[in-house]
MARGUTI-674191 format. One record per residue (C-alpha): residue number from 1; x, y, z. Coordinates in Angstrom, 3 decimals. Layout:
REM MARGUTI-674191
SITE  nr        X        Y        Z
SITE NUM        X        Y        Z
...
This chain:
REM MARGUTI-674191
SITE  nr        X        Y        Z
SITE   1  -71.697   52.962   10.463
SITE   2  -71.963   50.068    8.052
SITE   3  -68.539   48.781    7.277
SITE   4  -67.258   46.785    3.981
SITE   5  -63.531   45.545    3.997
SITE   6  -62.972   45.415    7.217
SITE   7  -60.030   43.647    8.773
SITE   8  -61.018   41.876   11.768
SITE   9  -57.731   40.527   12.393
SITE  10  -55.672   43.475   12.558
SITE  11  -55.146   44.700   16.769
SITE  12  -57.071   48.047   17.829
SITE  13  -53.959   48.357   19.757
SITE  14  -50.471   48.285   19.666
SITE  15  -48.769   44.990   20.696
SITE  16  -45.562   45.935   20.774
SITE  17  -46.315   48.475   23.906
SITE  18  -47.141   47.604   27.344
SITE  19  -50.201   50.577   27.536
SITE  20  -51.371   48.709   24.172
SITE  21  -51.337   45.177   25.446
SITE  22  -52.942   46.722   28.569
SITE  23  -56.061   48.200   26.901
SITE  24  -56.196   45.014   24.741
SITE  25  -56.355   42.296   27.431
SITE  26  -58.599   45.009   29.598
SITE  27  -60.759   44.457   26.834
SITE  28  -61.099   40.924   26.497
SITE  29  -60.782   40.158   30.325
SITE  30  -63.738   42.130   30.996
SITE  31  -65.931   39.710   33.917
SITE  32  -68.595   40.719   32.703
SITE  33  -68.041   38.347   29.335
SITE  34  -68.209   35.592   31.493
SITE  35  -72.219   36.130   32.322
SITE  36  -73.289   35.695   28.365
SITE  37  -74.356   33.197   27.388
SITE  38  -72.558   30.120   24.612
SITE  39  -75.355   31.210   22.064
SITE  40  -74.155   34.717   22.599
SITE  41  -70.615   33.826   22.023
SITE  42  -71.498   31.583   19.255
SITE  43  -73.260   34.422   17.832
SITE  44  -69.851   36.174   17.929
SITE  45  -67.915   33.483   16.526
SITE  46  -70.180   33.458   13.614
SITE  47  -70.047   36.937   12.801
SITE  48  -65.816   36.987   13.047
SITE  49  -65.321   34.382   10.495
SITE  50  -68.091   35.680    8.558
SITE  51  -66.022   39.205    8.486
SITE  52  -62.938   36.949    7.861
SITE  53  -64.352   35.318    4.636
SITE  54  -65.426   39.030    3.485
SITE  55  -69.263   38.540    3.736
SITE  56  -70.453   40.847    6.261
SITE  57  -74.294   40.496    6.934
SITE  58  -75.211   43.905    5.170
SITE  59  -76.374   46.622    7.893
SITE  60  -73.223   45.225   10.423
SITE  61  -71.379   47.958   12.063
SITE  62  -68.428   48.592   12.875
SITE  63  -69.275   49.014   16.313
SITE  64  -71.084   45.206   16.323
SITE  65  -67.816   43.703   14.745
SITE  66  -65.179   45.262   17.007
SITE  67  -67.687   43.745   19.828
SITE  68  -67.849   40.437   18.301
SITE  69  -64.289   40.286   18.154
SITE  70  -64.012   41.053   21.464
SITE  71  -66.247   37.810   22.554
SITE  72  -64.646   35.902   20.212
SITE  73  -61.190   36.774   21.622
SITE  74  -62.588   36.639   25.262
SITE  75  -63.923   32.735   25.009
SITE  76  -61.963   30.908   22.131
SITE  77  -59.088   29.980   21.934
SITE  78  -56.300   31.524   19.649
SITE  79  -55.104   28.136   18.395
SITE  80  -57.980   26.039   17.829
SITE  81  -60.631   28.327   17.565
SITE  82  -63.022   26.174   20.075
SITE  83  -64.827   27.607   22.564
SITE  84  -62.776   27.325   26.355
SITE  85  -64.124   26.262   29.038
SITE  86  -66.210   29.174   31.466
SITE  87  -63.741   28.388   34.761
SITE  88  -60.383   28.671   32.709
SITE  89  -61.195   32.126   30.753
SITE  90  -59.101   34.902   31.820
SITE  91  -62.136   36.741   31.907
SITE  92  -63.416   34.483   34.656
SITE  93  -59.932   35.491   36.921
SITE  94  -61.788   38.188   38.897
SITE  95  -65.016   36.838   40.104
SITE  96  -63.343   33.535   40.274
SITE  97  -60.374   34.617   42.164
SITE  98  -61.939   36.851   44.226
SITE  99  -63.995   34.146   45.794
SITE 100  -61.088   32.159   45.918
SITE 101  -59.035   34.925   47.589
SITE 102  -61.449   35.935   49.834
SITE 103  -61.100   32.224   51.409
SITE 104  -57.393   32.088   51.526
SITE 105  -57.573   35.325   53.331
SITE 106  -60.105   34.458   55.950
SITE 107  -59.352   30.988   56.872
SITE 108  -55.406   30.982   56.962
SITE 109  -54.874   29.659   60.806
SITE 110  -55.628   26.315   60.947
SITE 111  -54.031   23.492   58.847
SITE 112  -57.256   21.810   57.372
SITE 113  -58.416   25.591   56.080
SITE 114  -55.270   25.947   54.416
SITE 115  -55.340   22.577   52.991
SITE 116  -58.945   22.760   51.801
SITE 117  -58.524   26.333   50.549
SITE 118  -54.820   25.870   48.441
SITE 119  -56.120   22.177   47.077
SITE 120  -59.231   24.406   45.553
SITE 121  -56.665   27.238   44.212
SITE 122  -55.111   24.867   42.366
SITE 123  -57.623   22.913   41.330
SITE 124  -58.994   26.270   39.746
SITE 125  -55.180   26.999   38.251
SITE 126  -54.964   23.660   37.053
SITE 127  -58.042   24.311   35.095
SITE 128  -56.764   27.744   34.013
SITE 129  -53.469   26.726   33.058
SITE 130  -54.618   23.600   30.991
SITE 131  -56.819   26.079   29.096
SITE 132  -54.903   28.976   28.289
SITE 133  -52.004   26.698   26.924
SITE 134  -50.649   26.534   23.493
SITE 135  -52.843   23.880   21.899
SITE 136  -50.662   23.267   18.961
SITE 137  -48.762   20.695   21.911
SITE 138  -51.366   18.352   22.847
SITE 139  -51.468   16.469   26.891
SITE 140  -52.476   13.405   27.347
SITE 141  -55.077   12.869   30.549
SITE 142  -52.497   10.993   32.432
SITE 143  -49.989   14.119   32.165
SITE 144  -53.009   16.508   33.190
SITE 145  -53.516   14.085   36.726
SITE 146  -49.799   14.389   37.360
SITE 147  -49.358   18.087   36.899
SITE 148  -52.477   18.974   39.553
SITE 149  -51.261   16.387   41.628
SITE 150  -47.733   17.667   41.364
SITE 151  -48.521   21.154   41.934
SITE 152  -51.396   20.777   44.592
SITE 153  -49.127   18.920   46.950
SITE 154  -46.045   21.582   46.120
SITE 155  -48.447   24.139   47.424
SITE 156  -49.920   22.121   49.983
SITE 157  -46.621   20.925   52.039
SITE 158  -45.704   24.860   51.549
SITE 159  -48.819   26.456   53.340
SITE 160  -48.640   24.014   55.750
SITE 161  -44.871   24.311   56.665
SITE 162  -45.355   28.130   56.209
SITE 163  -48.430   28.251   58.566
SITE 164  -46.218   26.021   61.150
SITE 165  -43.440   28.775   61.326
SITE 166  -45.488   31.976   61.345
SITE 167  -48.087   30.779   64.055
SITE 168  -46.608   33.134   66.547
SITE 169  -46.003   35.766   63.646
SITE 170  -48.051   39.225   63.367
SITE 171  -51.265   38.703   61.689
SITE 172  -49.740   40.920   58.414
SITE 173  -47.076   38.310   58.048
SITE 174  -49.215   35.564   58.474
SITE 175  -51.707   36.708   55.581
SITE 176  -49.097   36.343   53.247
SITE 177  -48.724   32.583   53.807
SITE 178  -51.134   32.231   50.937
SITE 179  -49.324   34.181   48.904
SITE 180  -45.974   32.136   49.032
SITE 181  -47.943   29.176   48.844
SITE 182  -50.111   30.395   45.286
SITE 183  -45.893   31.734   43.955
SITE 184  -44.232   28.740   44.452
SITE 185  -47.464   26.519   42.890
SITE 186  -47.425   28.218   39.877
SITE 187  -43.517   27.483   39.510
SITE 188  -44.740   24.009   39.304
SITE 189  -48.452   23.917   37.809
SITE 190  -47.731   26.046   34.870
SITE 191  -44.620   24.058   33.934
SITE 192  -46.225   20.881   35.081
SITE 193  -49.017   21.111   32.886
SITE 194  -47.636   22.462   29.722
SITE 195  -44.728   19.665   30.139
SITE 196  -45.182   18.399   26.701
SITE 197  -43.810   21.910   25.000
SITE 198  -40.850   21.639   27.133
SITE 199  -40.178   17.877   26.096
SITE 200  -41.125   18.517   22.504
SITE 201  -41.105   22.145   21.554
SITE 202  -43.600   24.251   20.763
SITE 203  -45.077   25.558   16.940
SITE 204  -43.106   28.670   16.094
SITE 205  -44.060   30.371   12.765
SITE 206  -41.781   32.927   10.726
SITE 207  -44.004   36.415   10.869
SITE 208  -47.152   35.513    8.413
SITE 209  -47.744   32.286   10.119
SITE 210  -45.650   29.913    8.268
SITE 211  -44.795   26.775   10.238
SITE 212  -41.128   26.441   10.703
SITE 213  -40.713   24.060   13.274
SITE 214  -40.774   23.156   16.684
SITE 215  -38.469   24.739   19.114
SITE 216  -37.948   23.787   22.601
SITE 217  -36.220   27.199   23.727
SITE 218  -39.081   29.379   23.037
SITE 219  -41.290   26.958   25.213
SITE 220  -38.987   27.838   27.848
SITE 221  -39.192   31.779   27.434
SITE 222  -42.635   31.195   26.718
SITE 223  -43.734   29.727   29.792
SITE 224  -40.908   31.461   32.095
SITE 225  -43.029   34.644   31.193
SITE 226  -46.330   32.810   32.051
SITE 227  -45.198   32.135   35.276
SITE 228  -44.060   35.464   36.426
SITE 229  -47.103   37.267   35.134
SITE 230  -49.052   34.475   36.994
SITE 231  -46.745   35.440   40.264
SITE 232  -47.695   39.116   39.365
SITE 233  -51.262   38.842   39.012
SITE 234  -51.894   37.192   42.127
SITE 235  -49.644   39.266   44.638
SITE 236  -51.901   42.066   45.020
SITE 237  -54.999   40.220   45.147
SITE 238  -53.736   38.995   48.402
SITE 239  -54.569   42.277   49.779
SITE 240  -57.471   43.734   47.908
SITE 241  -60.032   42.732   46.020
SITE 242  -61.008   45.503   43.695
SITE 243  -56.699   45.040   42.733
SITE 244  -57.798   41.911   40.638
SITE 245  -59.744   43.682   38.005
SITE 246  -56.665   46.127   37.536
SITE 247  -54.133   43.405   37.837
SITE 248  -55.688   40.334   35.462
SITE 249  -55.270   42.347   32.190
SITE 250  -51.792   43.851   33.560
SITE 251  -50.315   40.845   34.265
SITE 252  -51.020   39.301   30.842
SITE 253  -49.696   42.551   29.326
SITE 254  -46.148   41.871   30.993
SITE 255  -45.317   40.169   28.009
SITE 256  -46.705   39.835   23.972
SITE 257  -48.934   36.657   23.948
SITE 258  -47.464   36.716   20.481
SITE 259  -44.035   36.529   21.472
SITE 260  -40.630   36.068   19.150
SITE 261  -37.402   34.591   19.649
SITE 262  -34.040   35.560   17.181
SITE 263  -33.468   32.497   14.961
SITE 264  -30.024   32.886   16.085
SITE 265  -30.979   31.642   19.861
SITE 266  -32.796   28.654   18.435
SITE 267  -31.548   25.104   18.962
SITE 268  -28.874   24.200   16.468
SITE 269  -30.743   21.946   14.039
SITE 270  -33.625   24.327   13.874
SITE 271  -31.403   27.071   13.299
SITE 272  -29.526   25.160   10.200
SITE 273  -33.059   23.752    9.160
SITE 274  -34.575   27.631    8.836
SITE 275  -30.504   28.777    7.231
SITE 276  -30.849   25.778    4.953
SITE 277  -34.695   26.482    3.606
SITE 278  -35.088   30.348    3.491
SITE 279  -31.026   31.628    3.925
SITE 280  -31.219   35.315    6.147
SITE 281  -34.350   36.147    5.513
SITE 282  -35.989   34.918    8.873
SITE 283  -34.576   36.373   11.339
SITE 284  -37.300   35.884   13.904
SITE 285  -39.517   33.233   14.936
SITE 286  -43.022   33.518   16.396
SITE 287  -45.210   31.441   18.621
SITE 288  -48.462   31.893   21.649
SITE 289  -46.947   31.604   24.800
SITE 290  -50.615   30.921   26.114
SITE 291  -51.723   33.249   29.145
């Protein structure tokens, strides 16, 4: 069905519901994304802000735009608009960290595995983490080397220690050694690497995008809900592998990407900055908490 008017913009699903972020990020975390390739996705791109800018190449359907969309939402990022990098996609989480798993699973009983195996998990969260941020805050290289390094040795020393104590434990404890090792990593390597939107706040709009300022809080919530979706996504890929296809889009669907904060829990002179320029009428702020 050809299509005129069409918003692309506007979410097939509801946002504000856990079964509607669910079938959203299903959507766009689909694996299979990962095998096109950039021409394909540039194709995509093209066709989005073509739909955007109200000149839809006559014959599209509806069908073709609600696909491109998908694509588009799948490889670029919501800030910037440039195409991520394949490894960090969240659409790259299941064949990625199934491999990834698979190794941390099977070579958990000597120190050297777990060393080689938890420096490459992180290396692949570092990656993931630095991509899926909120691009408005921008990281120096220097920052990115001290987060991976940060986080890859917090991990580390805790496999290693863990392994040490559960050598003599039953083989179900002992699995889970990754798993404690992957939790408390991600306490570090999320915050670690998104450091600059804790020290200098990150972009938070009023509800049709209008810059208000920067706010320091809502990187905190922001990235506190990163983290435990993070913790949630990889729990129950330490046990299965088919889990991860399931629990990739669930996780991110913990919490809105597009999340909001009351003006009233905003830092002081952000909160008499908004009062002073536009009086009760914002009453919530908005910002990406990144994935």
């Amino acid at each position: 069905m050809a299509v005129s008017g069409f918003d692309i913009d506007v979410p097939r699903w509801d946002q504000s519901t856990f079964m509607g972020r669910l079938k959203h990020f299903a959507n766009i975390t689909d694996w299979r994304t990962a095998l096109l390739p950039d021409s394909r996705l540039d194709e995509a791109k093209a066709l989005v802000e073509s739909c955007r800018a109200g000149s839809v190449p006559p014959g599209t359907t509806e069908e073709q735009l609600l696909y491109a969309k998908k694509l588009y939402d799948s490889a670029f990022h919501p800030d910037t608009g440039d195409r991520m990098n394949l490894i960090g996609r969240m659409s790259f989480q299941v064949p990625g960290g199934m491999a990834i798993t698979g190794g941390m699973l099977q070579f958990y009983r000597t120190v050297p595995a777990v060393v080689f195996w938890q420096w490459v998990n992180q290396s692949f969260n570092a990656l993931v983490n630095y991509t899926n941020r909120n691009a408005a805050s921008p990281i120096t290289p220097n920052q990115i080397g001290v987060a991976y390094l940060t986080a890859t040795s917090t991990a580390l020393a805790t496999a290693v220690g863990l392994n040490f104590y559960t050598k003599r434990a039953p083989p179900l404890v002992a699995r889970w050694v990754p798993f404690a090792a992957v939790a408390s990593a991600n306490c570090v390597n999320i915050p670690m690497m998104r450091q600059q939107e804790l020290l200098n706040g990150i972009a938070v709009t009023d509800e049709n995008g209008n810059k208000l300022g920067h706010s320091k809080k809502a990187a905190v919530k922001g990235i506190t809900q990163v983290v435990i979706s993070r913790i949630t996504m990889a729990a129950p890929g330490m046990s299965t592998f088919q889990s991860l296809v399931f629990m990739v889009p669930a996780a991110c669907s913990l919490f809105p990407q597009q999340c909001s904060m009351a003006v009233s829990k905003l830092e002081p002179e952000l909160r008499e900055s908004i009062l002073c320029h536009y009086g009760d009428s914002v009453q919530y702020v908005y910002f990406n908490k990144g994935l």
